[in-house]
C-alpha positions as CSV (number, residue, x, y, z in Angstrom):
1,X,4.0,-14.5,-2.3
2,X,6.2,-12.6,-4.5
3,X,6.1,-8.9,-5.0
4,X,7.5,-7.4,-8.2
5,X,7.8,-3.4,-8.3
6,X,7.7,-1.1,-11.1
7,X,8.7,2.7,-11.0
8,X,6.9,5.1,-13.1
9,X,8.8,9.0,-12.6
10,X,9.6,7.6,-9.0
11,X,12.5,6.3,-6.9
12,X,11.2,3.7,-4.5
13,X,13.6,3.4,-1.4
14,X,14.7,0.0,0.0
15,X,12.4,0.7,2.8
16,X,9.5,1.9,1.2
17,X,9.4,-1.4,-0.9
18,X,10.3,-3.2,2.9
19,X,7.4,-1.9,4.1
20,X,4.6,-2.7,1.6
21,X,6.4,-6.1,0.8
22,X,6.0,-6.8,4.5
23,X,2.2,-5.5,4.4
24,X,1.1,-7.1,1.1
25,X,2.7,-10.2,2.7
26,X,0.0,-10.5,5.2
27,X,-2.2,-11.0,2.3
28,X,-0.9,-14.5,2.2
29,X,-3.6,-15.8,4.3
30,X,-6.1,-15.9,1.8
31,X,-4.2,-17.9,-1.2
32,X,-3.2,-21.6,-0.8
33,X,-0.5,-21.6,-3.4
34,X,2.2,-18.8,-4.6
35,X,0.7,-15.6,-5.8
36,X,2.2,-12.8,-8.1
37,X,1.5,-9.3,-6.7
38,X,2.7,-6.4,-9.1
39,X,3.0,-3.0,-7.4
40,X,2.9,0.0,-9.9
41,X,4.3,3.3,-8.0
42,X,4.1,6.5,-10.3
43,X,4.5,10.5,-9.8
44,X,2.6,12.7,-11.6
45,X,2.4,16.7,-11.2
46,X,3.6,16.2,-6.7
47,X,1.1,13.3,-6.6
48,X,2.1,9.8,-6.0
49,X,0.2,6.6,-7.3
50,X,0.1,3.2,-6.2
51,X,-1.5,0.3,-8.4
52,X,-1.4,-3.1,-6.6
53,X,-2.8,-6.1,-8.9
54,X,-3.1,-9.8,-7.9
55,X,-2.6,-12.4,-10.3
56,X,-4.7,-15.5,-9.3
57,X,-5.6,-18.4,-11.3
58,X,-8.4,-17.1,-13.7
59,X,-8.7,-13.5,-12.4
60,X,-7.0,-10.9,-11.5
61,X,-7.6,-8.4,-8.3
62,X,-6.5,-4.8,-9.2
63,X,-6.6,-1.3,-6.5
64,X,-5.5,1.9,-7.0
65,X,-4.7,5.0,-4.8
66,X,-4.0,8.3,-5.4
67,X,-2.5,10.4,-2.9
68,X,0.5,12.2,-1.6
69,X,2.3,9.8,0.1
70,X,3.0,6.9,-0.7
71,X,3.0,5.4,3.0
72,X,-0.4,6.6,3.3
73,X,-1.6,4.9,0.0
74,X,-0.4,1.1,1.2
75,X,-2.7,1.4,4.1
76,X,-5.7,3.1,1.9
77,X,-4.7,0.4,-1.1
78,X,-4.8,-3.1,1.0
79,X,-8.3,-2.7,2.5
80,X,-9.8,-2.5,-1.1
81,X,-7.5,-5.5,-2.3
82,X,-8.8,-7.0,0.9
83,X,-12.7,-6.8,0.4
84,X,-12.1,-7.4,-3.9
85,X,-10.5,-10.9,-2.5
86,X,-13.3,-12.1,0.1
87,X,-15.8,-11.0,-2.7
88,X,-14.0,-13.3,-5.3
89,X,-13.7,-16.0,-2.9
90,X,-17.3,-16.3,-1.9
91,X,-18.2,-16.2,-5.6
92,X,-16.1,-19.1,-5.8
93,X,-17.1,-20.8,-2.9
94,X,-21.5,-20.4,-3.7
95,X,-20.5,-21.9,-7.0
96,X,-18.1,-25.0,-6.1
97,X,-18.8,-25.3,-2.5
98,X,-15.5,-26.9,-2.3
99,X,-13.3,-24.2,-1.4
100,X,-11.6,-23.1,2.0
101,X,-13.4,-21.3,4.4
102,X,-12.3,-17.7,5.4
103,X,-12.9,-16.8,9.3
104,X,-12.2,-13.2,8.2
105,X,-14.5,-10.5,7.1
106,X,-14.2,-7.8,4.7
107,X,-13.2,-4.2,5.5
108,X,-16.1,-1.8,5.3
C-alpha cells in the first residue's frame, strides 16, 4: 500500500506520518493488489484535520476528522474508512458473486 501525505498549514513529524503509515497499513487486508491512500493533514484556527481517501479501481473511499489532535483523529478516521470498505465490497460481491470473502465485520 502506498501512503502519500500532503500538509495543509501543518508540519507532520516523521513519527506522526510513522504512525498512521503503520495504521493505514493494516488496511491491506482488504485489497488484493497495490492501493493508493492520500492523507490530507490541515490546521485551521487550533484545530487539526485529517482527510484519508482510497483510490480503488472504479471508486474511491474518502473519511474525514476533525479534532484536536491529530493522533486522536487516525483512530476516529480508520473505523469509518473501515465500514465505507466492507460496504463497497459487499456491493461488489451481491453483484458479481465472484469476489473474495471478508471474515471481518464492520465497526459499528
Amino acid at each position: 500500500m502506498r501512503v502519500e501525505f500532503l500538509c495543509k498549514n501543518y508540519n507532520a513529524s516523521d513519527k506522526l506520518k510513522d504512525v498512521i503509515r503503520r495504521k493505514i497499513d493494516k488496511l491491506d487486508k482488504f485489497f488484493e493488489n497495490e492501493t493508493t491512500v492520500k492523507v490530507v493533514l490541515k490546521e485551521t484556527k487550533d484545530v487539526e484535520t485529517m482527510e484519508v481517501t482510497v483510490n480503488l479501481t472504479g471508486c474511491f473511499i474518502r473519511g474525514e476528522v476533525t479534532g484536536d489532535n491529530m493522533y486522536d483523529n487516525i483512530d476516529l478516521v480508520l473505523p469509518k474508512l473501515e465500514k465505507q470498505i466492507i460496504k463497497h465490497h459487499n456491493k461488489i460481491k451481491s453483484k458479481k458473486g465472484n469476489v473474495k470473502d471478508l471474515d471481518v465485520y464492520a465497526v459499528e
